[in-house]
N, C-alpha and C positions, 0 to 999 in steps of 0.2 A: 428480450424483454416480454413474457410470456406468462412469467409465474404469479400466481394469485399476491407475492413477493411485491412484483414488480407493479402490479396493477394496485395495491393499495399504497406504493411511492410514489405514483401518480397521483392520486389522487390528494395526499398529506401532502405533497406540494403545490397542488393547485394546478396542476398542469393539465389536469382531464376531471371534470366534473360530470361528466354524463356515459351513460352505458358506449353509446355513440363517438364520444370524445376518447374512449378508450381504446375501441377497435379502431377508429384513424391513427391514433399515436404505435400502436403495439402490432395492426394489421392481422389481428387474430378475428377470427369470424364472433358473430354477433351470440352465435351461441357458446362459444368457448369463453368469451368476455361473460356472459352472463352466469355460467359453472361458477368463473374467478370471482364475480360481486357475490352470488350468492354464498359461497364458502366466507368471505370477509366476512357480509353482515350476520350468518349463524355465529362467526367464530365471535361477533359483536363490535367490533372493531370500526366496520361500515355502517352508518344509514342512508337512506333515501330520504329527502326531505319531501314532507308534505306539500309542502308548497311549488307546484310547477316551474323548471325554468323556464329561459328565454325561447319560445317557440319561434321555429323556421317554419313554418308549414306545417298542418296535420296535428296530431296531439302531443301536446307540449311533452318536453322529457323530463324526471324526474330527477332532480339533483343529487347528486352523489358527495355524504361528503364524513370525515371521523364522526367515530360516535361517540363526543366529549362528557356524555352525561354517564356512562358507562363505563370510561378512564379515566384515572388520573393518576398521576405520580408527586412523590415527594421529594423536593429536594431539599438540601442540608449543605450548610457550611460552616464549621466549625473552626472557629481559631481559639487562640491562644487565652483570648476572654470572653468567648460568645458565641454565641449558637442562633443563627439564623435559620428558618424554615420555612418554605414556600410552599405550599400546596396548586397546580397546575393540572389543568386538563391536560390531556395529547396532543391538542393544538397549540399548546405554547402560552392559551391564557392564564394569568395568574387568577386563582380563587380566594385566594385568604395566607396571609404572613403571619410570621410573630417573631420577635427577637427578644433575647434574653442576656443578662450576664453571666455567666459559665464558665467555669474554669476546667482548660481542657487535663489540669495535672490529678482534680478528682479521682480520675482514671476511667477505662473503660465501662462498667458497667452503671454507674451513675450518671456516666453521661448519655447513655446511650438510652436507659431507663426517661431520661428528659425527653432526649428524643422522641420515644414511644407517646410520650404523654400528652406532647405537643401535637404530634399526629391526629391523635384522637380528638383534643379539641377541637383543631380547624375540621377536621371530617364533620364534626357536629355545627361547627357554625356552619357549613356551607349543605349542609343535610345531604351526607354521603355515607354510604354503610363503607368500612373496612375493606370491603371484597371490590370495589371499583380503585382503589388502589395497587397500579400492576406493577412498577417499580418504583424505586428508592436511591436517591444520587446522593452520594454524599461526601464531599470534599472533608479535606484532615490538614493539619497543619505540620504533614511530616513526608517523608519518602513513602510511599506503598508500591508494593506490588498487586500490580491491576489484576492481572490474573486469579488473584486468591482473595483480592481486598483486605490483605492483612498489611498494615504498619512494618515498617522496618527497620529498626535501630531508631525511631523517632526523635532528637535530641530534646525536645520541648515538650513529650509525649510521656512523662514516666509509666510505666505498667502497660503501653499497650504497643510493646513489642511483639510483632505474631499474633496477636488479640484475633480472633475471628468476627471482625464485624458482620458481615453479611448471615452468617448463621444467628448472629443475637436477631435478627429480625426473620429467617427465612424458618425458622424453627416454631413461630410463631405464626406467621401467615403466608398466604401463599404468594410470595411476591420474588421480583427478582430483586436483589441488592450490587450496586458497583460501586464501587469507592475506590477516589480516585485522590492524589494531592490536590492544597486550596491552588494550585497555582493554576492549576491544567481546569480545572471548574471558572476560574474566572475570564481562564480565555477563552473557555467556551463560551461563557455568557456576555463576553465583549464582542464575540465573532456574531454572534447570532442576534443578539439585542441591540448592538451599538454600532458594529464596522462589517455590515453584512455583506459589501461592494470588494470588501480584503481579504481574498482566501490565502497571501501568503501574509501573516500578522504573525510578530513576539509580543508577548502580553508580559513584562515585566513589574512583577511584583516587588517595591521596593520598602522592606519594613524593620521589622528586628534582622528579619535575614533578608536575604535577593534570591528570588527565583525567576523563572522565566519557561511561559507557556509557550509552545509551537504548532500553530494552524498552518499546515502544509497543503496546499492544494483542496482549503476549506474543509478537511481534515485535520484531528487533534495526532501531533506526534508524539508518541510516548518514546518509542526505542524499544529492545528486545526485553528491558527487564521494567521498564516504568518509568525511570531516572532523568531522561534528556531533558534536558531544560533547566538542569542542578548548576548555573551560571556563578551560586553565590560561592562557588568552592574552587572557582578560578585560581590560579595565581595571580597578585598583583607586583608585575616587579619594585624592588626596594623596598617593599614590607615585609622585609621578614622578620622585625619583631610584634607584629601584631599575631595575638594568638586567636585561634579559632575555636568555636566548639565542639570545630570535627576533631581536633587535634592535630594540624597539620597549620603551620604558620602562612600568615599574608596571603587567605583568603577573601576575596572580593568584600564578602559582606562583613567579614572582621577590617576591613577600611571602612568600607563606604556605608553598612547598613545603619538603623537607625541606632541601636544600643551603641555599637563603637563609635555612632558622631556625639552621642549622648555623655560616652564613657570622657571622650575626648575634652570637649565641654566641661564638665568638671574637672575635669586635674587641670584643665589653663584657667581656673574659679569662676564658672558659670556652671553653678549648679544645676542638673540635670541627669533623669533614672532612665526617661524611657524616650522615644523614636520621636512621641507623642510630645513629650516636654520641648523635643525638639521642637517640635511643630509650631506648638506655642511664639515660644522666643524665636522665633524668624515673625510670628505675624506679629508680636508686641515691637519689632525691629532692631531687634538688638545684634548688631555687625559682624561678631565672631558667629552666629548661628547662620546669619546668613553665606560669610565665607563659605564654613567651613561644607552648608550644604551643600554649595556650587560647588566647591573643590569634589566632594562625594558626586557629585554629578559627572564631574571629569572622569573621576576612577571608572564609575561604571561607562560613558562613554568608550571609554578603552578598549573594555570587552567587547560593548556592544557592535563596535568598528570591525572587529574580525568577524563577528555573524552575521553581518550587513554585507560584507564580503563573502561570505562563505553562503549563507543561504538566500540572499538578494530579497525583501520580503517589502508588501507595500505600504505596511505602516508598524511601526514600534509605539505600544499603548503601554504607557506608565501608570501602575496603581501602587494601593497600599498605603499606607499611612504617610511612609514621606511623598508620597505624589501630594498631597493637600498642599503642600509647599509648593506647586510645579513651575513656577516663574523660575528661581534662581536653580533650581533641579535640575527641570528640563533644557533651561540655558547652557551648564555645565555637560548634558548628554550631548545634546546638539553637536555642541561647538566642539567636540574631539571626535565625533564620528564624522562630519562632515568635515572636517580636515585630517581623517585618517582613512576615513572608508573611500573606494573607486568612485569616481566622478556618474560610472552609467549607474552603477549601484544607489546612488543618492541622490539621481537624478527625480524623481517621482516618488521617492520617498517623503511620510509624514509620521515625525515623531510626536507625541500629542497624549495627554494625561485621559484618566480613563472616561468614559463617560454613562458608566452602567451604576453606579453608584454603591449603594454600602449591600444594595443587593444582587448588586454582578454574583457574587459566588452559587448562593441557594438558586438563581436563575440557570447559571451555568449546572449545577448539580441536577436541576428538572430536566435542564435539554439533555443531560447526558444518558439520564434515566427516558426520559423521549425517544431522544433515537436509539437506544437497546428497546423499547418496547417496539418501533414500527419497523424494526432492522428486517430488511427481505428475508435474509435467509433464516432466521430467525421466527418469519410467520409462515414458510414454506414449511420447515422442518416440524411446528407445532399443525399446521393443517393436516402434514402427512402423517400424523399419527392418531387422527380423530379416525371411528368406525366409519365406513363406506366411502373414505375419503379414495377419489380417482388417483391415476397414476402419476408422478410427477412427470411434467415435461421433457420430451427428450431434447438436446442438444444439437442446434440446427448444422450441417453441414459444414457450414462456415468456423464454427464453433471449435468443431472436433479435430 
């Protein structure tokens, strides 16, 4: 824990605020500590506050801490009818929102243009020029591949199959862009904003379709291509006449999601298009909506029993449109996971609706864009390419 890397994750965490607090944590002499701050704050990323800290004796030391007036990022979350946008410093404060209605079938380049546009507003309400914006998070309402941030076969997505999002904005300014699904953005923004005690959390998204976020060891897991957490394409035994939109029968959320409880509802004559309509008729009380969302709660319980077995995790967070519903929802999850999953596995578990609200995703999208901007290796590798920059650290004994 040595590198200019490791001393400005000290610091964004609060763990070391002073020149002094760095060399007790890291044991590097006072002058190597001060090489690592000095390269932070040229690279702008650090300031010293003016104002002295807590003095021990002798002259007070000067607090070490981001340089939020100099960063900030954007995050973005895009579903199926809206587009939320966060503007945030580096530390995680929010500066200015906006939320729009959006339709994400427009296609890529209109929506992405909103995007841009919305950018520019909030930088002018909050009086920031363009260039203090260092990344761009941005959650999709489909499959990506992280690595490229391009869409993949998106079903709900037309035209932005492959689409290169990150280039519509990197081609423009100098920023980094990630894009990630909404599902894995709002577990970030439940992990970090709402359940920060839970580094093993499923952030299940329950709406047109079901997905499910995985915070592994306070880590987001993706898996080797982006896909982990794709729960809505389970099989559900005894449904194999329900069709799906992958095309493959008696998928989870062709039972349980909200269109298929919707679909289901109308043909036994309770008319109903959308997850939402559900929503409705369970809060007006009408008995068949209520059933049938508890029964939907069983189904996914089903699944969830074997995850809870398999990855043992300390709380399971329900969002999404059918979570509004989450009494007769989460009753139905509950009650088939905990008489299906292991006794130690469900011992100190808590299943529980979300609590980040309509702007968990654009939250999650800024943390994600966050931690790509203050990632160690990531400010090691850009230090070492600036002129006169010293040598990188060699690897202690131990190490090698």
């Amino acid at each position: 824990m040595n590198s200019a890397g490791d001393v400005l994750d000290l610091i964004s965490r609060g763990a070391a605020g002073t020149r002094a607090d760095l060399a007790r944590h890291t044991g590097m002499a006072r002058s190597t500590v001060a090489q690592r701050v000095d390269a932070l704050i040229e690279y702008g990323l650090v300031e010293e506050a003016t104002e002295p800290g807590e003095s021990t004796g002798g002259r007070p030391p000067r607090v070490l801490r981001l340089n939020t007036e100099l960063n900030c990022v954007l995050g973005v979350d895009l579903g199926a009818t809206h587009c939320r946008v966060a503007l945030m410093d580096i530390g995680g404060a929010l500066l200015a929102t906006r939320e729009d209605p959006l339709l994400i079938t427009r296609g890529p380049e209109p929506v992405l243009e909103h995007i841009d546009a919305r950018m520019h507003e909030l930088l002018a309400e909050v009086r920031r020029p363009i260039e203090t914006v260092k990344a761009i998070g941005i959650g999709v309402p489909g499959p990506v591949e992280f690595a490229t941030g391009r869409p993949v076969n998106p079903p709900i997505m037309p035209g932005w199959h492959e689409y290169p999002i990150p280039e519509f904005f990197t081609d423009r300014y100098d920023v980094e862009v990630l894009v990630d699904n909404d599902v894995n953005v709002l577990a970030l923004g439940e992990r970090r904003f709402a359940y920060p005690e839970a580094p093993h959390l499923l952030f299940v998204k329950v709406g047109t379709g079901i997905g499910c976020g995985i915070i592994a060891g306070g880590r987001l897991h993706r898996g080797s291509q982006g896909s982990a957490g794709d729960i809505g394409h389970i099989r559900v035994p005894g449904a194999d006449d329900a069709l799906c939109r992958c095309g493959n029968t008696g998928c989870l959320e062709a039972v349980a999601g909200g269109t298929a409880l919707a679909e289901r509802l109308t043909a036994a004559g309770v008319p109903a298009r959308t997850g939402r309509d559900v929503v409705e008729l369970v809060n007006q009380g009408d008995p068949l909506a209520l059933r049938m969302v508890r029964d939907g709660g069983r189904v996914i319980g089903d699944v969830l029993a074997g995850l809870v077995n398999f990855f043992n995790p300390e709380a399971i967070v329900v969002g999404g449109v059918m979570a509004e519903v989450h009494e007769p929802l989460l009753a139905g999850v509950r009650e088939v996971i905990y008489q299906r999953s292991l006794p130690l596995a469900t011992h100190r578990l808590a299943v529980v609706p979300s609590r980040s609200g309509d702007e968990g995703g654009a939250l999650g999208a800024g943390r994600l864009a966050i931690d790509h901007v203050l990632a160690p290796d990531l400010i090691n590798r850009a230090l070492a390419r600036r002129p006169g920059a010293p040598p990188s650290p060699r690897p202690s004994t131990a190490a090698r």
